[in-house]
PyMOL Python script that loads the backbone (N, CA, C, O; Angstrom):
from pymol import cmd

cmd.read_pdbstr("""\
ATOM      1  N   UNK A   1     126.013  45.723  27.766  1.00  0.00           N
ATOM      2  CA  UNK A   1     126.178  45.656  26.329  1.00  0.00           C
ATOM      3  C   UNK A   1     127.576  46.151  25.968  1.00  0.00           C
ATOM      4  O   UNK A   1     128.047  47.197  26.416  1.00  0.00           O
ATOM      5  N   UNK A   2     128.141  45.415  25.215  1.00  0.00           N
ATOM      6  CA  UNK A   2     129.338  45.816  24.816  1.00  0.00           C
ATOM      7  C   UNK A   2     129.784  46.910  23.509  1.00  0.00           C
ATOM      8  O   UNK A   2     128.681  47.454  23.564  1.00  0.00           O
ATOM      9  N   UNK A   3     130.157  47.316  22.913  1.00  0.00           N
ATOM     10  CA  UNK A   3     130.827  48.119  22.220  1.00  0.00           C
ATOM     11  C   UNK A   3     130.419  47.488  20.568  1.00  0.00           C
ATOM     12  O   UNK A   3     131.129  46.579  20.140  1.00  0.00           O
ATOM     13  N   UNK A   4     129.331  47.981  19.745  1.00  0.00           N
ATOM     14  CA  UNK A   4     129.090  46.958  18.570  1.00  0.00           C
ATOM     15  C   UNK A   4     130.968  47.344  17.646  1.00  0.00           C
ATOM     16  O   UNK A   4     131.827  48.197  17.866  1.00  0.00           O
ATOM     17  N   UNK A   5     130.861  46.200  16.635  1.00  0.00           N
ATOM     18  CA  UNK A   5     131.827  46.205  15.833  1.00  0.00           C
ATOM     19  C   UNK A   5     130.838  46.591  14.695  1.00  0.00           C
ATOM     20  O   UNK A   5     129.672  46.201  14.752  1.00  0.00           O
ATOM     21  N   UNK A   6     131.300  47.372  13.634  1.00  0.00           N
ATOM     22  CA  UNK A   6     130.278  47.816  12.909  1.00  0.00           C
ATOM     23  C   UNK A   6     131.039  47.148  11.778  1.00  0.00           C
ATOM     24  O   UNK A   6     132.269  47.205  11.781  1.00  0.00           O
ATOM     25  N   UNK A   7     130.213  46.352  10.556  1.00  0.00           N
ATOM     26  CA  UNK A   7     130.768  45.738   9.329  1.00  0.00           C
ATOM     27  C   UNK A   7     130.593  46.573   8.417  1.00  0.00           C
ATOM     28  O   UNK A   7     131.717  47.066   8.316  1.00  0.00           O
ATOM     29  N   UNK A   8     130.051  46.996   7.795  1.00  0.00           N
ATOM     30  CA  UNK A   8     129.390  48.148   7.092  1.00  0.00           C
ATOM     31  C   UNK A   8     128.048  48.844   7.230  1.00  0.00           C
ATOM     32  O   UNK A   8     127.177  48.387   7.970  1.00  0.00           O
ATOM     33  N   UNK A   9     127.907  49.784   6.624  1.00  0.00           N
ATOM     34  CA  UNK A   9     127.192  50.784   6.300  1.00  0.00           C
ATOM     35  C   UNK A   9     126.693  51.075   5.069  1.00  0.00           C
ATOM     36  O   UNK A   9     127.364  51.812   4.346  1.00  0.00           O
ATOM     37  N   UNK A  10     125.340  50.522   4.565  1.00  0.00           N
ATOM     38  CA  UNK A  10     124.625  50.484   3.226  1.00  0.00           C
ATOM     39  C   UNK A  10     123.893  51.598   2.726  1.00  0.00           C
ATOM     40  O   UNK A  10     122.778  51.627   3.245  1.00  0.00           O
ATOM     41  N   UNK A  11     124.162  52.896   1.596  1.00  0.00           N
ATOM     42  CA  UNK A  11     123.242  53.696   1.985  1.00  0.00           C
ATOM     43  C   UNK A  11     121.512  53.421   1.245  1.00  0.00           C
ATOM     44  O   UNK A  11     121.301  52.938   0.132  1.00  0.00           O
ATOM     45  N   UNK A  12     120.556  53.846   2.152  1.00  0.00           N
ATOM     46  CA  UNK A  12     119.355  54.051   2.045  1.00  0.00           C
ATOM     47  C   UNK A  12     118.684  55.137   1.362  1.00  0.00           C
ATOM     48  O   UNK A  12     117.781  54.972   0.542  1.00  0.00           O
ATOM     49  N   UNK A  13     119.130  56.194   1.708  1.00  0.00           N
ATOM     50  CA  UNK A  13     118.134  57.423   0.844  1.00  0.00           C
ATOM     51  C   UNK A  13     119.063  58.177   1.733  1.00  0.00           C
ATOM     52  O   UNK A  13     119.907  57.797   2.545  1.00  0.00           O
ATOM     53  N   UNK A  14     118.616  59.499   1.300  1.00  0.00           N
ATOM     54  CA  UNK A  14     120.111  60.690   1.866  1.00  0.00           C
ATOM     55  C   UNK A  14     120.114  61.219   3.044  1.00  0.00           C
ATOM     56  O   UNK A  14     120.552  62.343   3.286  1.00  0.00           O
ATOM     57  N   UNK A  15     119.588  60.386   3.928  1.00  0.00           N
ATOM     58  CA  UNK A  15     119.530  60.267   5.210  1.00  0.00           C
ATOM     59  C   UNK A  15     119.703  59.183   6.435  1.00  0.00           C
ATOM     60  O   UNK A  15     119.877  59.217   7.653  1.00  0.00           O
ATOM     61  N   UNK A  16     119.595  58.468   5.680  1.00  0.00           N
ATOM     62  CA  UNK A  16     119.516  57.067   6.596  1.00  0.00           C
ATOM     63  C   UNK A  16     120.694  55.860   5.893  1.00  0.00           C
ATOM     64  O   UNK A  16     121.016  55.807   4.706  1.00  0.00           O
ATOM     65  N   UNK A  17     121.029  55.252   6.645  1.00  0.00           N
ATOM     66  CA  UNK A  17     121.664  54.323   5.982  1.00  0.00           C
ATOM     67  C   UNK A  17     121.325  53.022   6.738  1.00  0.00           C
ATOM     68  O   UNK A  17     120.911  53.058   7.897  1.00  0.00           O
ATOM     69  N   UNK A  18     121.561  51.545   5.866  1.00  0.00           N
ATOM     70  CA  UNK A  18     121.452  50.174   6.563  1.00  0.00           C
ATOM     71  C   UNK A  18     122.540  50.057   7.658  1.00  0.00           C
ATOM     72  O   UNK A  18     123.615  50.033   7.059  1.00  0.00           O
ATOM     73  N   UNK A  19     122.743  49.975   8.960  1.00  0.00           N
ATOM     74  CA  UNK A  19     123.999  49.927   9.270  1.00  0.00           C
ATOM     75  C   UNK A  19     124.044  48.055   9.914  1.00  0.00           C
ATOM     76  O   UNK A  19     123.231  47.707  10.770  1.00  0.00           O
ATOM     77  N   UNK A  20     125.199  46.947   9.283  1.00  0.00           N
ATOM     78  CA  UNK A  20     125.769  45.962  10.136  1.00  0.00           C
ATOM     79  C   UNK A  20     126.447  45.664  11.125  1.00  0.00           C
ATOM     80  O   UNK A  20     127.615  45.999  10.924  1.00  0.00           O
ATOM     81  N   UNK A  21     126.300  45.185  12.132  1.00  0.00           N
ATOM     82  CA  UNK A  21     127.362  45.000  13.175  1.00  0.00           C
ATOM     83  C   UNK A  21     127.143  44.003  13.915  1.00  0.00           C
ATOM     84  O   UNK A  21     125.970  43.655  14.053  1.00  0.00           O
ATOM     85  N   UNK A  22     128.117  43.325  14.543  1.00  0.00           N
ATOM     86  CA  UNK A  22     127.805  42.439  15.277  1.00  0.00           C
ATOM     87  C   UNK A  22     127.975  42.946  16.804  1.00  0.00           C
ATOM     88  O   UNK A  22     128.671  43.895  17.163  1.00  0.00           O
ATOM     89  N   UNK A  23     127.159  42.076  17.655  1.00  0.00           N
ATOM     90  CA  UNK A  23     127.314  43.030  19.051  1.00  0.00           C
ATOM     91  C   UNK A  23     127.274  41.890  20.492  1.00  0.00           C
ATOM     92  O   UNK A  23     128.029  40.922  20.395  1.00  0.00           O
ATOM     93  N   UNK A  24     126.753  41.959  21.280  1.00  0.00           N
ATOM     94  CA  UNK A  24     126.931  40.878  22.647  1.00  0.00           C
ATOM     95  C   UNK A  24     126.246  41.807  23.551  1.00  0.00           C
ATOM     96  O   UNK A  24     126.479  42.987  23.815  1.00  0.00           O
ATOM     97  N   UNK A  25     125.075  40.750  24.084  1.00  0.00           N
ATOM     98  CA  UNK A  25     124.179  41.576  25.222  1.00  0.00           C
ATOM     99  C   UNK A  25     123.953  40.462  26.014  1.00  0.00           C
ATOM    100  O   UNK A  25     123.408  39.435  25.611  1.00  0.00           O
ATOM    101  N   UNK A  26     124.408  40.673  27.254  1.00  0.00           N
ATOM    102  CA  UNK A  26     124.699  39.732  28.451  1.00  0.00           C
ATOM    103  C   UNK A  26     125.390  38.227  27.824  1.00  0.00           C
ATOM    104  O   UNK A  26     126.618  38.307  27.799  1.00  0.00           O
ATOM    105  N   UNK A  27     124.934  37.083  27.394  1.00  0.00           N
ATOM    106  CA  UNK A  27     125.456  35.992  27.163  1.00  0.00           C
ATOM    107  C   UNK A  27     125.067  35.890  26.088  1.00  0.00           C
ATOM    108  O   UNK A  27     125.089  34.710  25.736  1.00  0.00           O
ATOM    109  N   UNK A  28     124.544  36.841  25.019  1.00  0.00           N
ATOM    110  CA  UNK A  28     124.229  36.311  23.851  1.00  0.00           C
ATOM    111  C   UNK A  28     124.635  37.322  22.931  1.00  0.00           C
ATOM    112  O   UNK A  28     124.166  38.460  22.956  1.00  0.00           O
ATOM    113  N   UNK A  29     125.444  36.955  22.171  1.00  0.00           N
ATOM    114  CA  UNK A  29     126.366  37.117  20.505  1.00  0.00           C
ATOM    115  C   UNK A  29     125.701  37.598  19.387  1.00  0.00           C
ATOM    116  O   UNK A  29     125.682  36.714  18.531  1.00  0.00           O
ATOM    117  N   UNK A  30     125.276  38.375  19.105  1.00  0.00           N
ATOM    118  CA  UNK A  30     124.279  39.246  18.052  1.00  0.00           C
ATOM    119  C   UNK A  30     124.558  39.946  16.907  1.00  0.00           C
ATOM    120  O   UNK A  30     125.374  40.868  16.935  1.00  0.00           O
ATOM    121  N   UNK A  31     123.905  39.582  15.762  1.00  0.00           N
ATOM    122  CA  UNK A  31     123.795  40.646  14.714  1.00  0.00           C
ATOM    123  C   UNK A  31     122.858  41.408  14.383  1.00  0.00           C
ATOM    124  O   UNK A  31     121.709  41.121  14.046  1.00  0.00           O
ATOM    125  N   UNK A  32     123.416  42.512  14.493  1.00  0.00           N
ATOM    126  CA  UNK A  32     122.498  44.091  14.104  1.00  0.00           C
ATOM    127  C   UNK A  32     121.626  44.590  12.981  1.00  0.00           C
ATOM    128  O   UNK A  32     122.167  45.690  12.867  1.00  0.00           O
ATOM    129  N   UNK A  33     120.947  44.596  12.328  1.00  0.00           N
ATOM    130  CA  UNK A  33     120.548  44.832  10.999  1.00  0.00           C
ATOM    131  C   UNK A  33     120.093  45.892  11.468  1.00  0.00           C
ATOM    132  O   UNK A  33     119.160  45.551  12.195  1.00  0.00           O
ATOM    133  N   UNK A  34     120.206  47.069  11.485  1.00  0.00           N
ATOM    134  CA  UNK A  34     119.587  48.127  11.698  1.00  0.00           C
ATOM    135  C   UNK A  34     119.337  49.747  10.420  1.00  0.00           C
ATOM    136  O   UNK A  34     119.914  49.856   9.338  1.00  0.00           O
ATOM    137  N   UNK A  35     118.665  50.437  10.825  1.00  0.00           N
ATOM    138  CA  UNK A  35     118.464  51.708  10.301  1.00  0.00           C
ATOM    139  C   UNK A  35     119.293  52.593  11.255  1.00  0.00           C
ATOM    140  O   UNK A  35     119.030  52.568  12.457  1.00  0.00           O
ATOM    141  N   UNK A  36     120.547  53.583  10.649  1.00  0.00           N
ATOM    142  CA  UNK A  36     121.492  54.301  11.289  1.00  0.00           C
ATOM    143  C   UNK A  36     121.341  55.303  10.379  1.00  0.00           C
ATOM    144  O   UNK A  36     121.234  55.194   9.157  1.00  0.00           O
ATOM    145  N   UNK A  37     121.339  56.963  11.515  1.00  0.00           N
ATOM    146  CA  UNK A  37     121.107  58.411  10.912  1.00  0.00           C
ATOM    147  C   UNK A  37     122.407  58.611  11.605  1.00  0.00           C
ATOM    148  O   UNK A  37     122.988  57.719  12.224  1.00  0.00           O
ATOM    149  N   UNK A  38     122.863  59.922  11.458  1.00  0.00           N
ATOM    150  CA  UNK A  38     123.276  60.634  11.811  1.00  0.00           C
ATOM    151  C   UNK A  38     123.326  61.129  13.243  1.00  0.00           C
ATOM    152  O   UNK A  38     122.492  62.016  13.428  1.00  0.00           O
ATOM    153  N   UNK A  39     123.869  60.904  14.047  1.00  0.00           N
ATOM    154  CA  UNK A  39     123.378  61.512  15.651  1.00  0.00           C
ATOM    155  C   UNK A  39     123.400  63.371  15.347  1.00  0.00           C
ATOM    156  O   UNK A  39     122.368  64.002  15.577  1.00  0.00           O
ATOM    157  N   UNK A  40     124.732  64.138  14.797  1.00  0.00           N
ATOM    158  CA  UNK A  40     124.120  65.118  14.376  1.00  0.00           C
ATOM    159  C   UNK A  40     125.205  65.888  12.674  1.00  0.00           C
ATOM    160  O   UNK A  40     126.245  65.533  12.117  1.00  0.00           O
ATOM    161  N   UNK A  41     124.401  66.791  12.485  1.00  0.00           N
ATOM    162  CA  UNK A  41     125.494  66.720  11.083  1.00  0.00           C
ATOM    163  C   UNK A  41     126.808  67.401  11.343  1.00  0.00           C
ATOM    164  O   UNK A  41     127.608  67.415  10.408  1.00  0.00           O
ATOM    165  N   UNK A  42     127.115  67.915  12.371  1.00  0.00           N
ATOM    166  CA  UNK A  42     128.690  67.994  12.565  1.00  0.00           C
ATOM    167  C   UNK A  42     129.540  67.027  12.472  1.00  0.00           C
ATOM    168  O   UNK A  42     130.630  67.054  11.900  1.00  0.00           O
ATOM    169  N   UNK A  43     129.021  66.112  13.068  1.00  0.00           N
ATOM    170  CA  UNK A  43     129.851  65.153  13.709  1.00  0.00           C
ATOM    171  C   UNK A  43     130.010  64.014  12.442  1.00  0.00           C
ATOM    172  O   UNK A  43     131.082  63.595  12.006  1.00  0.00           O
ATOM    173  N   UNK A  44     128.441  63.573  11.903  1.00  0.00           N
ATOM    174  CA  UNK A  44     128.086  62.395  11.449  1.00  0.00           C
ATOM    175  C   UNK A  44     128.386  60.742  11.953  1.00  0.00           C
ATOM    176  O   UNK A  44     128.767  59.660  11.506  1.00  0.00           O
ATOM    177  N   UNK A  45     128.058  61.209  12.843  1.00  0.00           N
ATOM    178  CA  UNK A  45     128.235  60.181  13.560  1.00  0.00           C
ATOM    179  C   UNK A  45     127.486  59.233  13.876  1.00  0.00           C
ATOM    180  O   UNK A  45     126.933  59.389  14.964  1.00  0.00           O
ATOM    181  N   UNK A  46     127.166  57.949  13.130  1.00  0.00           N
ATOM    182  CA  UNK A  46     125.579  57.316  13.173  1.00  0.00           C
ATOM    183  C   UNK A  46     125.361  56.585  13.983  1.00  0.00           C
ATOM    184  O   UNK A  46     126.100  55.611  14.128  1.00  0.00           O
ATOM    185  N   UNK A  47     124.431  56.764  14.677  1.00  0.00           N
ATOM    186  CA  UNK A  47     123.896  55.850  15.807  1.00  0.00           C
ATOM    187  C   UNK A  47     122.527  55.132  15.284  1.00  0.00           C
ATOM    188  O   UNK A  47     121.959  55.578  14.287  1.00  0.00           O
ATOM    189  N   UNK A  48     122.099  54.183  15.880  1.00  0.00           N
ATOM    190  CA  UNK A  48     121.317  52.447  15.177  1.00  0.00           C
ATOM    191  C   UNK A  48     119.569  53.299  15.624  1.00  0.00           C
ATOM    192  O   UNK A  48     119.250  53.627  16.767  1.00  0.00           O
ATOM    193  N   UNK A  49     118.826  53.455  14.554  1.00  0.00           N
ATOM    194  CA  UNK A  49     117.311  53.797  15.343  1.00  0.00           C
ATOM    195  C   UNK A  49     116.811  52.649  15.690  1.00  0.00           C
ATOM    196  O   UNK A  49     117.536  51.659  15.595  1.00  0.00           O
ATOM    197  N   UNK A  50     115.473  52.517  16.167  1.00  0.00           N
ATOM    198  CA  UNK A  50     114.974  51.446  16.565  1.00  0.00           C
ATOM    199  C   UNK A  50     114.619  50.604  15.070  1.00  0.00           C
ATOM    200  O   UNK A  50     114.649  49.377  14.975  1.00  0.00           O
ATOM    201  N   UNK A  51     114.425  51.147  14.420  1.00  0.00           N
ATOM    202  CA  UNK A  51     114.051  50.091  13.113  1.00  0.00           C
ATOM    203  C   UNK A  51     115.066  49.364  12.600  1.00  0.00           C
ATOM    204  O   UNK A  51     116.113  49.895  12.227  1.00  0.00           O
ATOM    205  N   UNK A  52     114.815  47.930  12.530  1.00  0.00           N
ATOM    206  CA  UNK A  52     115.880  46.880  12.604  1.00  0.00           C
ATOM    207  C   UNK A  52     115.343  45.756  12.897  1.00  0.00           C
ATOM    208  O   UNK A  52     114.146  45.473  12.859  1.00  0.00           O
ATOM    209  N   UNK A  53     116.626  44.798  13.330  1.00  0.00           N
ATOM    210  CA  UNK A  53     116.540  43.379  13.744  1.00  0.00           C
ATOM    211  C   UNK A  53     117.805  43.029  14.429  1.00  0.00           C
ATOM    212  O   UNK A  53     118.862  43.082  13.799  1.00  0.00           O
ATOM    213  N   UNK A  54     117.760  42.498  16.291  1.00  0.00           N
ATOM    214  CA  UNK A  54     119.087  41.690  16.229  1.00  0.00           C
ATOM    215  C   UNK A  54     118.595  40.374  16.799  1.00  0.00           C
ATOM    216  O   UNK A  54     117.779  39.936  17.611  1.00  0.00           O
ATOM    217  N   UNK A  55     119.593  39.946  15.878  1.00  0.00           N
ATOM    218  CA  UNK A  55     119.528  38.230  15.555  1.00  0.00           C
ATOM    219  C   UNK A  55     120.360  37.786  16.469  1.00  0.00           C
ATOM    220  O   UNK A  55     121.250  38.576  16.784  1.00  0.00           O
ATOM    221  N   UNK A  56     120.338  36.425  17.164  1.00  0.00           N
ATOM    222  CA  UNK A  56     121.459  35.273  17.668  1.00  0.00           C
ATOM    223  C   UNK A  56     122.436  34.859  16.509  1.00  0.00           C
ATOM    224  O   UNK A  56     122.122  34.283  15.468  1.00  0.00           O
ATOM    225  N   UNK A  57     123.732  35.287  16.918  1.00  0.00           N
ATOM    226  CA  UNK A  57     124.436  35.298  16.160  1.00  0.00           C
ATOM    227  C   UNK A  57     124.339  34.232  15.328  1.00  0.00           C
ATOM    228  O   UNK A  57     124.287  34.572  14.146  1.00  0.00           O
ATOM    229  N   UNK A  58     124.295  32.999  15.532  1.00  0.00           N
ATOM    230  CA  UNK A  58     123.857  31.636  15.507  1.00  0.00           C
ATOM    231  C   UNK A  58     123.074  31.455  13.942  1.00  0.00           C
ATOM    232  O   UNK A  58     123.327  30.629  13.065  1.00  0.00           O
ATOM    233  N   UNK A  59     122.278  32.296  13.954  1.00  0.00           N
ATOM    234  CA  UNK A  59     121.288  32.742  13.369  1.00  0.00           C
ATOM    235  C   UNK A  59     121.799  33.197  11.574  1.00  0.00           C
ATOM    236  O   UNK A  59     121.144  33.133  10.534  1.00  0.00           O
ATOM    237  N   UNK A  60     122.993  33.576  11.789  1.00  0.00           N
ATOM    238  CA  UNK A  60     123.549  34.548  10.778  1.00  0.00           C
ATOM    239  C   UNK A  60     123.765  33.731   9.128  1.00  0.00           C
ATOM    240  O   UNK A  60     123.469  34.161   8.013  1.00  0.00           O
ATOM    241  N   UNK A  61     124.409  32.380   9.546  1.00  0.00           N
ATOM    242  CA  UNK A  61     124.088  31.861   8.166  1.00  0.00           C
ATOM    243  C   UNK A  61     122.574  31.665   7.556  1.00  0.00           C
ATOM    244  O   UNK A  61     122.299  31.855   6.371  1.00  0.00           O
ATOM    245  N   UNK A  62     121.763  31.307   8.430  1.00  0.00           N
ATOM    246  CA  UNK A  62     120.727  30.690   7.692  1.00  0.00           C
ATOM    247  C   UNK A  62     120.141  32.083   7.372  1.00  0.00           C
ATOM    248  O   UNK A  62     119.684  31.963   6.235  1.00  0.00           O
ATOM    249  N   UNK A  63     119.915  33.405   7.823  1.00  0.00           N
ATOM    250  CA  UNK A  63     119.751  35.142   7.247  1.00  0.00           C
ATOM    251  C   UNK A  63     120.504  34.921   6.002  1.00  0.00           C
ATOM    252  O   UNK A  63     119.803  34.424   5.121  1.00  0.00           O
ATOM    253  N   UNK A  64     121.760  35.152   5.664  1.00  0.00           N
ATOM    254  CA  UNK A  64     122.775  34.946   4.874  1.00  0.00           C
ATOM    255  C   UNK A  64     122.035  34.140   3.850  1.00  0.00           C
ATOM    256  O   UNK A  64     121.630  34.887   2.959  1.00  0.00           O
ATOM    257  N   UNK A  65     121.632  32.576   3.605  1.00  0.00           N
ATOM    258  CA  UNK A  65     121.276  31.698   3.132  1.00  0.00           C
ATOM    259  C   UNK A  65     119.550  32.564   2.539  1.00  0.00           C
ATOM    260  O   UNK A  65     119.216  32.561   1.354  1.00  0.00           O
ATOM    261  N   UNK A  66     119.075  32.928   3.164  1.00  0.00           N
ATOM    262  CA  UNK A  66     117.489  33.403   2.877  1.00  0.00           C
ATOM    263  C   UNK A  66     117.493  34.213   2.106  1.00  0.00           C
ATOM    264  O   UNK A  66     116.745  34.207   1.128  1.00  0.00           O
ATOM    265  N   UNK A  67     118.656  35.445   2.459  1.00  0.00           N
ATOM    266  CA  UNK A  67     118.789  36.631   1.580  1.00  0.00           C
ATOM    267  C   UNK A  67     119.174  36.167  -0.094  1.00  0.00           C
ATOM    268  O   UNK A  67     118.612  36.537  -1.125  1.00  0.00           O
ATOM    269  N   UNK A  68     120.582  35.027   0.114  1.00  0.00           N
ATOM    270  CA  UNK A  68     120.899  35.022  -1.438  1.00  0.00           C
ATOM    271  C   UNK A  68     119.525  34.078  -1.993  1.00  0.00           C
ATOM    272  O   UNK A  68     119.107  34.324  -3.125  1.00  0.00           O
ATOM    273  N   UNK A  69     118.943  33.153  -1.283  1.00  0.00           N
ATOM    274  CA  UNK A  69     117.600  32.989  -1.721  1.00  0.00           C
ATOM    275  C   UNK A  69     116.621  33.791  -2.800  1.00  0.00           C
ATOM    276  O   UNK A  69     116.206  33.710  -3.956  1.00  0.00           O
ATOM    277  N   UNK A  70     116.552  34.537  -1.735  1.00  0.00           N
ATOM    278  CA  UNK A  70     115.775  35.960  -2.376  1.00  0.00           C
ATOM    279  C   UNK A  70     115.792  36.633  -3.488  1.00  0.00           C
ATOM    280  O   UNK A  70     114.719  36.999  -3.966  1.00  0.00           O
ATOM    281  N   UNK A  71     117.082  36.953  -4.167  1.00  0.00           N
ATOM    282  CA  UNK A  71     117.778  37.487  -5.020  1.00  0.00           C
ATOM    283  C   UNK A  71     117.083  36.938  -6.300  1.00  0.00           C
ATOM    284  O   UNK A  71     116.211  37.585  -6.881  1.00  0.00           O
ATOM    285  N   UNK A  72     117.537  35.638  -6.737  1.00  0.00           N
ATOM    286  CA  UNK A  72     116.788  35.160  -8.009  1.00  0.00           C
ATOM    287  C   UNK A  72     115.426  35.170  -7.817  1.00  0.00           C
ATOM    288  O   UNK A  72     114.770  35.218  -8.858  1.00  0.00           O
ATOM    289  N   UNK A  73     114.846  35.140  -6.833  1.00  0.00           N
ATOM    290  CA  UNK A  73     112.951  35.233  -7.283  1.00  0.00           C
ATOM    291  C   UNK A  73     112.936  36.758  -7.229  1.00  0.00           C
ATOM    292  O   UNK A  73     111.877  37.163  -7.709  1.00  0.00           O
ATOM    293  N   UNK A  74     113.504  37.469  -6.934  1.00  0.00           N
ATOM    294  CA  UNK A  74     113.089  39.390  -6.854  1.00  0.00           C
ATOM    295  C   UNK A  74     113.824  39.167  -8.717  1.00  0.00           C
ATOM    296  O   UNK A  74     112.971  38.821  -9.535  1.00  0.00           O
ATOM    297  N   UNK A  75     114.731  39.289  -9.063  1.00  0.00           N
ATOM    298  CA  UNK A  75     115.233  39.316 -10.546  1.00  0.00           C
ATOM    299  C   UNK A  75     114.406  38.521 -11.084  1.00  0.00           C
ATOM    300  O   UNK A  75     114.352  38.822 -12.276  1.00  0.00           O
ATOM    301  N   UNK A  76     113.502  37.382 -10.786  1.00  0.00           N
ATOM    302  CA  UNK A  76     112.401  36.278 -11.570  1.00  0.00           C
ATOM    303  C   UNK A  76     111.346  37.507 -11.979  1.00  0.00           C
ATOM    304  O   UNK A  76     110.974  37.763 -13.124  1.00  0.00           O
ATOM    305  N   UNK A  77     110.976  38.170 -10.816  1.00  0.00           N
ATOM    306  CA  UNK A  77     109.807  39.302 -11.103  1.00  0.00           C
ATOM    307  C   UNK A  77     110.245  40.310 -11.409  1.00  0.00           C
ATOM    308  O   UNK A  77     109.446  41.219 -11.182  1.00  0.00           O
ATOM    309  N   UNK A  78     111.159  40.632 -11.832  1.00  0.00           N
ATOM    310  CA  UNK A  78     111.952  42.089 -12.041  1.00  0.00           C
ATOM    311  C   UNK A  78     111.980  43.011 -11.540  1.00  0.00           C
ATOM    312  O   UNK A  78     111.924  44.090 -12.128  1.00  0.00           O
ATOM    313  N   UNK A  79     112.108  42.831  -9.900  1.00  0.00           N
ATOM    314  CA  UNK A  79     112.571  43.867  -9.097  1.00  0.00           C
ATOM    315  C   UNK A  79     113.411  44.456  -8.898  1.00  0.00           C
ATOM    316  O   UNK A  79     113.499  45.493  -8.240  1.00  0.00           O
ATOM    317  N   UNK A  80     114.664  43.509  -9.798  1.00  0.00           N
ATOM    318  CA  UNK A  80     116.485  43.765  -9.047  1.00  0.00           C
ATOM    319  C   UNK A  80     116.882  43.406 -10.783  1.00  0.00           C
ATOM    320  O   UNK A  80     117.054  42.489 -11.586  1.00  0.00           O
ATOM    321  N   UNK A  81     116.870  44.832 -10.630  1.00  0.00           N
ATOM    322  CA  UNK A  81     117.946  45.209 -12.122  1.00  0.00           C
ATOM    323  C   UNK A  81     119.323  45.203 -12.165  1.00  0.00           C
ATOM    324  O   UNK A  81     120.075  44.694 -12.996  1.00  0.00           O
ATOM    325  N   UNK A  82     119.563  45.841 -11.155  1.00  0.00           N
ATOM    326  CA  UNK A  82     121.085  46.216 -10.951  1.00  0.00           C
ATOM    327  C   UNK A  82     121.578  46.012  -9.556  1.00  0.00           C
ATOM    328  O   UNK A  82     120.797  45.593  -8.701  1.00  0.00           O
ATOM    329  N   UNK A  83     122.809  46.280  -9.273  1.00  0.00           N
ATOM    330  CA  UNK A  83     123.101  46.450  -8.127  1.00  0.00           C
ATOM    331  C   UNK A  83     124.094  47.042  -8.140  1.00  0.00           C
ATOM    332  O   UNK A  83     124.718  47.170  -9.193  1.00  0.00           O
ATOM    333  N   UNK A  84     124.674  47.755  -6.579  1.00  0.00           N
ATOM    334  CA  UNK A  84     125.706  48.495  -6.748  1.00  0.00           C
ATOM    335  C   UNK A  84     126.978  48.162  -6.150  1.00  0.00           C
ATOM    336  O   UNK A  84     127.988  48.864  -6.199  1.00  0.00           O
ATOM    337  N   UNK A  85     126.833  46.822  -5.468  1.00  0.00           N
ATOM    338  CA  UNK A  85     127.890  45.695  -4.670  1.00  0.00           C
ATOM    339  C   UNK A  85     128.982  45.230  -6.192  1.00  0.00           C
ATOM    340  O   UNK A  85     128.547  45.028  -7.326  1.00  0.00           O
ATOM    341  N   UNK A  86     129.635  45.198  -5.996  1.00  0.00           N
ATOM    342  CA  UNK A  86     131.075  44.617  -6.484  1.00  0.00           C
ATOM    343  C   UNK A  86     130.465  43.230  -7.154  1.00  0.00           C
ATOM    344  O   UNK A  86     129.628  42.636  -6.475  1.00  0.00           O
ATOM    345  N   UNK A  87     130.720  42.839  -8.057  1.00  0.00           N
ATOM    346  CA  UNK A  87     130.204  41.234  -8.733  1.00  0.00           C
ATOM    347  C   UNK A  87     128.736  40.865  -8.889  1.00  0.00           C
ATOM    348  O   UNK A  87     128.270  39.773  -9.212  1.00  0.00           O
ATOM    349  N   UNK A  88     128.275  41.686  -8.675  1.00  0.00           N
ATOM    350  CA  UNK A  88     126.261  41.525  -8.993  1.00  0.00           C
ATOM    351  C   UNK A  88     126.384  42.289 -10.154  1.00  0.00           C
ATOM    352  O   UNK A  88     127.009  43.307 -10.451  1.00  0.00           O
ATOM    353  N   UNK A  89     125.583  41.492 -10.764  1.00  0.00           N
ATOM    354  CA  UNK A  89     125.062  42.419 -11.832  1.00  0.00           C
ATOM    355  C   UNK A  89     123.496  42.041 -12.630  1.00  0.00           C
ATOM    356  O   UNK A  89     122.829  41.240 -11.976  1.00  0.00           O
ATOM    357  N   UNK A  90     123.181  42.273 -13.270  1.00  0.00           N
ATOM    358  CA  UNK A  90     121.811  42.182 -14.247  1.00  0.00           C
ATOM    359  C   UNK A  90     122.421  40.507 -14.514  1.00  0.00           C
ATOM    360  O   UNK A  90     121.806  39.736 -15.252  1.00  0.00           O
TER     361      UNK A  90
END
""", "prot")
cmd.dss("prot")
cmd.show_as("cartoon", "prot")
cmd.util.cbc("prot")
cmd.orient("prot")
């Protein structure tokens, strides 16, 4: 396994955060969706828990495509008021 590239880091609650990355395990090209803590609080240094998903990289638009999917039926039922990303809004 190679060395992930990490894209960002989403926070979750005041402990955990979403962490992205893309990564490569033997011949196959992967994205990370994972849950990342802290390894310890000196350091803060977050390492990926098991809760997650990695995808074939391959894979990444049609994730991409599902998620912005998602968005207008969660705001249809009024789940998603706000957001805190750059250009979303109500």
């Amino acid at each position: 396994m190679s060395t992930p590239v990490v894209i960002t880091t989403i926070p979750k609650n005041s402990r955990e955060q979403v962490g992205v990355a893309l990564d490569h395990y033997g011949s196959t090209d992967l994205v990370d969706v994972h849950i990342v803590t802290p390894l310890t609080t000196e350091t803060g240094t977050l390492v990926p828990t098991k809760k997650g998903v990695s995808l074939r990289l391959e894979l990444l638009l049609d994730l991409i495509k599902e998620l912005q999917d998602a968005e207008p039926e969660a705001r249809r039922r009024g789940l998603l008021m706000r957001s805190t990303v750059i250009g979303w809004g109500p």
